[in-house]
C-alpha positions in Angstrom: -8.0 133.6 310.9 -11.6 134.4 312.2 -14.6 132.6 311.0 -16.5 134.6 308.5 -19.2 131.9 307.2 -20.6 128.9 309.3 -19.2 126.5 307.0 -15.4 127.5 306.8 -12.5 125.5 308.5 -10.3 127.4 307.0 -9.6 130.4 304.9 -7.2 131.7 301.9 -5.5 135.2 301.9 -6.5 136.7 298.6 -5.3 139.8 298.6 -3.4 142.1 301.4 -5.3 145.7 301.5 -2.4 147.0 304.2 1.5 146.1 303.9 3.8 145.8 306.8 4.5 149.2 308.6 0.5 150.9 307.1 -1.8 152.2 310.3 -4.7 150.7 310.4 -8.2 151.4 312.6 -10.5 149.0 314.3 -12.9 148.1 311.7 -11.4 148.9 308.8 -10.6 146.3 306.2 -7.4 144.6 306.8 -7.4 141.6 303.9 -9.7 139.7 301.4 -10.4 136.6 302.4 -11.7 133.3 300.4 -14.1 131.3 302.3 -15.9 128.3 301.3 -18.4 129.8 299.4 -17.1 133.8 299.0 -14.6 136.5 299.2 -15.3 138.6 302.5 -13.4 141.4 304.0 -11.6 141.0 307.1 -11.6 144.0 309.6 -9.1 144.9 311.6 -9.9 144.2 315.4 -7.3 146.9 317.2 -6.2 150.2 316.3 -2.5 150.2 315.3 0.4 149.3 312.6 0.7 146.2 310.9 3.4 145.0 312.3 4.1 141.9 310.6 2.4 139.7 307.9 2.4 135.6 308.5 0.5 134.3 305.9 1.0 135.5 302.3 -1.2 135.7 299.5 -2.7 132.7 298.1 -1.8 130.4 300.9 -4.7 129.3 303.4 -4.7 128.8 307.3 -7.0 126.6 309.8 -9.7 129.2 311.9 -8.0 130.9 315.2 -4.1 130.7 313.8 -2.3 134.0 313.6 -1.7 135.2 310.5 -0.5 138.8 311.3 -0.1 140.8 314.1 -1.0 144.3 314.7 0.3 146.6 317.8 2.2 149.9 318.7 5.0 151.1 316.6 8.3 149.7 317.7 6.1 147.1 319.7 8.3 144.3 320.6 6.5 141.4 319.2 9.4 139.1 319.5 7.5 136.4 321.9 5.0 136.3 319.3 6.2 135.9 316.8 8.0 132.8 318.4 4.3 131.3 319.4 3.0 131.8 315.7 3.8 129.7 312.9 6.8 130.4 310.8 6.2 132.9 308.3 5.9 131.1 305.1 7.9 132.2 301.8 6.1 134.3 299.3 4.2 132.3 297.1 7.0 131.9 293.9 9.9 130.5 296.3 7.2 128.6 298.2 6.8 126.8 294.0 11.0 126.4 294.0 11.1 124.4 297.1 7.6 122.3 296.8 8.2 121.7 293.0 8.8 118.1 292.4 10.7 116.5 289.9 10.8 117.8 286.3 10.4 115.2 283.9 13.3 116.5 281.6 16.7 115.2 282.9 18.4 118.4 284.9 21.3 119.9 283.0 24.8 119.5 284.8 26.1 122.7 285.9 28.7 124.7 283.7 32.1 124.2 283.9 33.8 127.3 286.1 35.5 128.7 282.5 31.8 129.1 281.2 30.6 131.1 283.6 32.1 134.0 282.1 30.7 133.1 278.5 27.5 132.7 280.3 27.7 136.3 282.2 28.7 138.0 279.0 25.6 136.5 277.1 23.5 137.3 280.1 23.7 141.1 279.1 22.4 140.1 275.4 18.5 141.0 274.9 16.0 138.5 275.8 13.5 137.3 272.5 10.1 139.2 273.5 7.0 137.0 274.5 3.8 136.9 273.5 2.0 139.4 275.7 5.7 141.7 275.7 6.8 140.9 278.8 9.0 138.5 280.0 8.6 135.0 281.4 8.3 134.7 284.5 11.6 133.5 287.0 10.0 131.0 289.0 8.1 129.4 286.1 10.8 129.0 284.3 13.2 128.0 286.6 10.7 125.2 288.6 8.2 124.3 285.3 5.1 125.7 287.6 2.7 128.3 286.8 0.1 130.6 288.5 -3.4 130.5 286.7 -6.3 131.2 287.2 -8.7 128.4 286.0 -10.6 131.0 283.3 -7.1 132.1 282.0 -6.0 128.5 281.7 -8.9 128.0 280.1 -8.9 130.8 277.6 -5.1 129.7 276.8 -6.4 126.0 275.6 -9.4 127.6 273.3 -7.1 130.2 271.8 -3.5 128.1 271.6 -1.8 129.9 273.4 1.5 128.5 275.0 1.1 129.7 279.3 4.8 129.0 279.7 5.4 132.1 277.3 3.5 134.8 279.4 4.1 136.2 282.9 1.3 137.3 284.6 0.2 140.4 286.1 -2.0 139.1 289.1 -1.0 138.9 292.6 2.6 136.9 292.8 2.7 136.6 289.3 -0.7 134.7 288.8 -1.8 134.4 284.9 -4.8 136.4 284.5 -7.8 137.0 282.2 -6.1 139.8 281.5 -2.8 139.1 280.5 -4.4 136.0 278.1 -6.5 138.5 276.5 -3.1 140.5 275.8 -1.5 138.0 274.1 -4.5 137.0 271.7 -4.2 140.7 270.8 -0.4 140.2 269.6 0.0 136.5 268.3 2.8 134.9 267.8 3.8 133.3 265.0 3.8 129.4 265.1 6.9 127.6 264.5 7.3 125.6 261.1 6.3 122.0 261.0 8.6 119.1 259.1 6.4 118.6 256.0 6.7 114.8 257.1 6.9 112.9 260.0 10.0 111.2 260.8 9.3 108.0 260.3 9.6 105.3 262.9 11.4 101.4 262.2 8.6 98.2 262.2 8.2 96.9 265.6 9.5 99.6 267.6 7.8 102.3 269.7 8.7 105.8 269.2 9.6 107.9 272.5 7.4 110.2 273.6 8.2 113.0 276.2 5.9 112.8 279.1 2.9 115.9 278.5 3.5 118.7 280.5 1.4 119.6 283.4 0.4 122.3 285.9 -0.6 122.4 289.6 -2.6 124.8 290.8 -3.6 125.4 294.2 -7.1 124.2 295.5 -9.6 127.3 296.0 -11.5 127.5 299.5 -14.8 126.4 297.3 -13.4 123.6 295.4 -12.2 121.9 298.5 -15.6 122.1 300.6 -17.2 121.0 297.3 -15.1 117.7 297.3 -15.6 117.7 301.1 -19.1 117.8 300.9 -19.3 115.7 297.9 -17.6 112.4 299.4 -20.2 113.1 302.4 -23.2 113.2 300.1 -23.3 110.5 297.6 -21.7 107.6 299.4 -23.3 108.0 303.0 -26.5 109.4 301.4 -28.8 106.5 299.7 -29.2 108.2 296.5 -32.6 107.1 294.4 -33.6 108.8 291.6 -36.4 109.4 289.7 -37.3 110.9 285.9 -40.4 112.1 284.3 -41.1 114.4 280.6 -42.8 117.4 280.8 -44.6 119.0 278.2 -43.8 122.8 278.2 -46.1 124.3 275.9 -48.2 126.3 278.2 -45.3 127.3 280.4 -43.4 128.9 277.4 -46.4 130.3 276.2 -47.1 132.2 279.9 -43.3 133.1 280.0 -43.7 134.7 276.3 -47.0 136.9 277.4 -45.9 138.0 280.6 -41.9 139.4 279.1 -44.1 140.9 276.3 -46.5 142.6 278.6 -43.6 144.2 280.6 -39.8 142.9 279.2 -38.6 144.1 282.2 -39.7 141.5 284.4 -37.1 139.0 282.2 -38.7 135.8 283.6 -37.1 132.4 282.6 -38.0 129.2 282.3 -35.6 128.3 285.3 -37.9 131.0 287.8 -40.7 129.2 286.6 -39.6 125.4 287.7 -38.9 127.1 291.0 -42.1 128.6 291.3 -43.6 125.5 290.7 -41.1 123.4 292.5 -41.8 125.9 295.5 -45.7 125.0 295.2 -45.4 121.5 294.7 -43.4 121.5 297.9 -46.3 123.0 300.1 -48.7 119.8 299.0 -46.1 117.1 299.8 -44.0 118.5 302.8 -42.8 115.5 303.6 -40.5 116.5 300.3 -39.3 119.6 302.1 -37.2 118.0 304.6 -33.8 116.9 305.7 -32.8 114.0 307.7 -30.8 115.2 311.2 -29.7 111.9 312.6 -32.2 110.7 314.8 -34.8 113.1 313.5 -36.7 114.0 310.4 -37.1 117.7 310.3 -39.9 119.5 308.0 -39.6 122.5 306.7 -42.6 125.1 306.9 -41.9 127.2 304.1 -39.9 126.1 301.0 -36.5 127.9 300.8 -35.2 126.8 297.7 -31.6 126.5 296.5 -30.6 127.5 292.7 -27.4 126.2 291.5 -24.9 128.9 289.9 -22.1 128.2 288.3 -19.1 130.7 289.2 -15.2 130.3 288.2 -13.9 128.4 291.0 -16.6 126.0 291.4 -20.3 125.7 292.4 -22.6 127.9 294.6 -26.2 127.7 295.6 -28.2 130.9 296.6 -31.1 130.6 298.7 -34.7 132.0 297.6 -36.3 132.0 300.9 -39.9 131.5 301.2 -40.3 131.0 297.6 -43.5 129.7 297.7 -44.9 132.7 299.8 -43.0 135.1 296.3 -44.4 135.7 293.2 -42.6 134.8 289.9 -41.7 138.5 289.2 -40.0 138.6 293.3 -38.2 135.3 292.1 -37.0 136.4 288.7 -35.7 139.6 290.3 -34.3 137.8 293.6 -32.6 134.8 291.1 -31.3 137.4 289.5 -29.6 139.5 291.6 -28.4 136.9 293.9 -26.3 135.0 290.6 -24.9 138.0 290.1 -23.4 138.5 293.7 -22.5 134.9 293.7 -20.4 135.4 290.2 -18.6 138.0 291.8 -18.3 136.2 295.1 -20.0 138.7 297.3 -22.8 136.9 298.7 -23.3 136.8 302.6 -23.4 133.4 304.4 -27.4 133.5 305.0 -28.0 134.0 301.5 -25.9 130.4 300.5 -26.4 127.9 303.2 -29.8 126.8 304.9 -32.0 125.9 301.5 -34.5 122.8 302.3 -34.4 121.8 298.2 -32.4 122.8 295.6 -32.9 123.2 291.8 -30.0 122.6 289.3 -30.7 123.5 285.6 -27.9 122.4 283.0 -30.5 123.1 279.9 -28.9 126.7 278.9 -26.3 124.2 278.0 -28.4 122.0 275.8 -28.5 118.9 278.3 -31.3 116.8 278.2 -30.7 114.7 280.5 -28.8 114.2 284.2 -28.3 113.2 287.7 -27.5 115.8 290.7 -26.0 115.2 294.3 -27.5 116.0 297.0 -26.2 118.9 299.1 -26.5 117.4 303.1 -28.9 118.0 304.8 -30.9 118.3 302.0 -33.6 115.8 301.4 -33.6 116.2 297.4 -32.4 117.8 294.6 -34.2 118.7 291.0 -32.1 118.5 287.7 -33.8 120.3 285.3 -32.5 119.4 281.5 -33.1 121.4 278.3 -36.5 122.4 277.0 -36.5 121.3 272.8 -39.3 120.4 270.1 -39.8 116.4 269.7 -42.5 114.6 268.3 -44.8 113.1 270.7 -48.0 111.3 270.6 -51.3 112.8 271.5 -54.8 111.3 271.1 -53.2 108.5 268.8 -51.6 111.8 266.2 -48.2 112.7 265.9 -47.7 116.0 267.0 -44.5 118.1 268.0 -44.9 119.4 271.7 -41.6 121.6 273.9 -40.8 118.7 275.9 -38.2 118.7 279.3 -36.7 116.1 281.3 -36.1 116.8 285.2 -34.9 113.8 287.4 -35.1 114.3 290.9 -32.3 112.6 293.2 -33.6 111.6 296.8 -32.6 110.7 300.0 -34.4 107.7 300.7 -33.4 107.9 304.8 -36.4 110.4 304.1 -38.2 110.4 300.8 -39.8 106.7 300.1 -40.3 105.9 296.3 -43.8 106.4 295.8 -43.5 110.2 297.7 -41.1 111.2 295.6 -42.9 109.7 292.6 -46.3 112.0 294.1 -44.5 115.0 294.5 -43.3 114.8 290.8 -46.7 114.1 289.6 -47.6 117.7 291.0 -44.5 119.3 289.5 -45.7 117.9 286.2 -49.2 118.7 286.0 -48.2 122.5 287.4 -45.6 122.9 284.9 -48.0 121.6 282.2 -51.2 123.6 283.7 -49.4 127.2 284.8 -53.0 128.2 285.4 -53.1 126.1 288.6 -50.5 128.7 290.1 -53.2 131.3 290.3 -56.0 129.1 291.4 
């Protein structure tokens, strides 16, 4: 398993681009890995045959173990295979033998004179399924699934029953796909008693414990509650919140899309922009602490949260406050769209000095962000809405937004983080001063 970003321990085998007995040439892309943060290609190292495969798909191994092994044909690979790991089962059996204990009471097994009833009704067709194929063995036989978090989640908004589809990913995984299928050819729902049976005074009615699923943890979701447990309990969190009137800034982000709508600047690449030059006055904001040293940043490489299936990830605009807003919208841009489809490069994820997470687009107002280590602070931006506000003793309604800003106070004291957001504020609320 070789070490394809500087934060991965360890890596998952997404998919296989060669089977067991393909040639394959140094360079050339052996597997799909998941990192922490991405899906990278692996290349192959030697030119050869795959010999043999160690680690299937979906299952994850620690950097430097050997997960396959590529030499001559007919190679004896015998004493290797003997140093390596056991090859674990495909993914399915791997289910059967970790499954624990379903919480219906087994069956017993049939009587020897009904096996032969039961072989006879074997041969009788099975009742199709939603999506018209049929369940899959090792779900029904061990109560498990394969699913992806954005099928599962599709199958809750649209009712449909997971156990009833097999899936068409790798090893059987339920897929956007196969969910999209079944919404296409509904099922009927099964009748309902008009009424309830109903239950004696004084007595509790049994109810069957709710099904459940496990899923496998991605590569991202377990550095994100790696890093999370090393953030917000060792890290002295303090935060701070101020209201910012957004008038003028909607008002430039309105002329400059309608002077060219290509540029498609946001209200988000403006916060950065400002957050960027509100960073070069207080640079004791743009710093992380390193143990027994404070280290300052000289430029302000800021993070943006994205939100992707599997988790979290936080491109890096570097040297945002060097950029103008039109580099930024177009950098923000493209960058979310790699991470989305998980093809961003280390570099472009790891190494921001401040970060930026904006939950508005999904009408929060208000809310507290962790800090990423060894960042110094982190900027939650809420939503931007009309409220009534007072100004020179009227009533008046103004575009008002809340950002709180969560520091590390082994760096940032109260009253510098309190400066620094006074500058954010009268930027925001003064656009102007960007050009001045």
């Amino acid at each position: 398993m070789p070490k394809l970003s500087p934060t991965m321990e360890e890596g998952q085998i997404s998919r296989w681009l060669k089977k067991e007995g393909d040639k394959v040439s140094m360079g050339e892309p052996l597997a799909e890995i998941d990192t922490d943060k991405a899906t990278m290609e692996m290349q192959a190292l030697a030119n050869g045959v795959l010999l043999k495969i160690l680690i299937n798909e979906g299952q994850s191994a620690p950097l430097g173990q050997t997960i396959a092994v590529v030499g001559e044909p007919n190679e004896d690979i015998a004493s290797l295979l003997a140093e390596a790991p056991a090859a674990a089962p495909p993914k399915q059996e791997q289910q059967k033998q970790e499954e624990p204990k379903d919480e219906r009471p087994a069956a017993p097994p049939p009587p020897p004179q009904a096996k032969a009833a039961a072989a006879g009704s074997a041969a009788q067709p099975a009742a199709p399924v939603a999506n018209g194929r049929q369940p899959q063995a090792a779900a029904a036989d061990s109560g498990r699934m394969i699913v992806s978090p954005l099928a599962a989640r599709m199958a809750a908004e649209a009712g449909i029953d997971l156990r009833s589809l097999q899936g068409s990913g790798p090893n059987g995984r339920i897929i956007k796909r196969d969910i999209e299928e079944a919404m296409s050819h509904p099922k009927a729902a099964p009748a309902q008693p008009a009424f309830p049976r109903a239950v004696e005074p004084g007595r509790f009615q049994q109810v069957a414990a709710s099904a459940y699923r496990d899923e496998p943890a991605s590569e991202i979701r377990k550095v994100i509650a790696k890093r999370l447990v090393t953030s917000l309990g060792p890290v002295p969190h303090f935060f701070l919140t101020t209201e910012i009137e957004m008038d003028r800034a909607a008002e430039m982000r309105k002329g400059i899309n309608a002077l060219d709508p290509e540029l498609k600047i946001s209200v988000n690449d403006i916060v950065i922009k400002v957050a960027a030059a509100a960073l070069r006055q207080h640079p004791e904001i743009n710093a992380s602490f390193q143990g027994n040293f404070v280290r300052y940043y000289e430029h302000a490489d800021v993070g943006v949260a994205v939100a992707i299936e599997d988790g979290l990830i936080t491109p890096v605009i570097r040297s945002a406050d060097q950029k103008s807003l039109s580099e930024i919208a177009a950098e923000v841009r493209e960058l979310a769209e790699r991470a989305r489809s998980r093809k961003l490069k280390p570099e472009e994820y790891t190494g921001a000095s401040f970060s930026i997470s904006n939950l508005g687009m999904f009408g929060i107002d208000e809310f507290t962000a962790v800090i990423n280590p060894p960042e110094g602070a982190i900027l939650a931006v809420g939503a931007m809405s009309a409220k009534p506000v007072v100004r020179d003793n009227e009533i008046v309604i103004r575009q008002m937004m809340r950002v709180t800003m969560s520091c590390d106070h082994r760096v940032i004291d109260g009253a510098t983080g309190a400066k620094f957001l006074q500058t954010f504020k009268k930027i925001l609320e003064n656009p102007l001063y960007l050009v001045v």
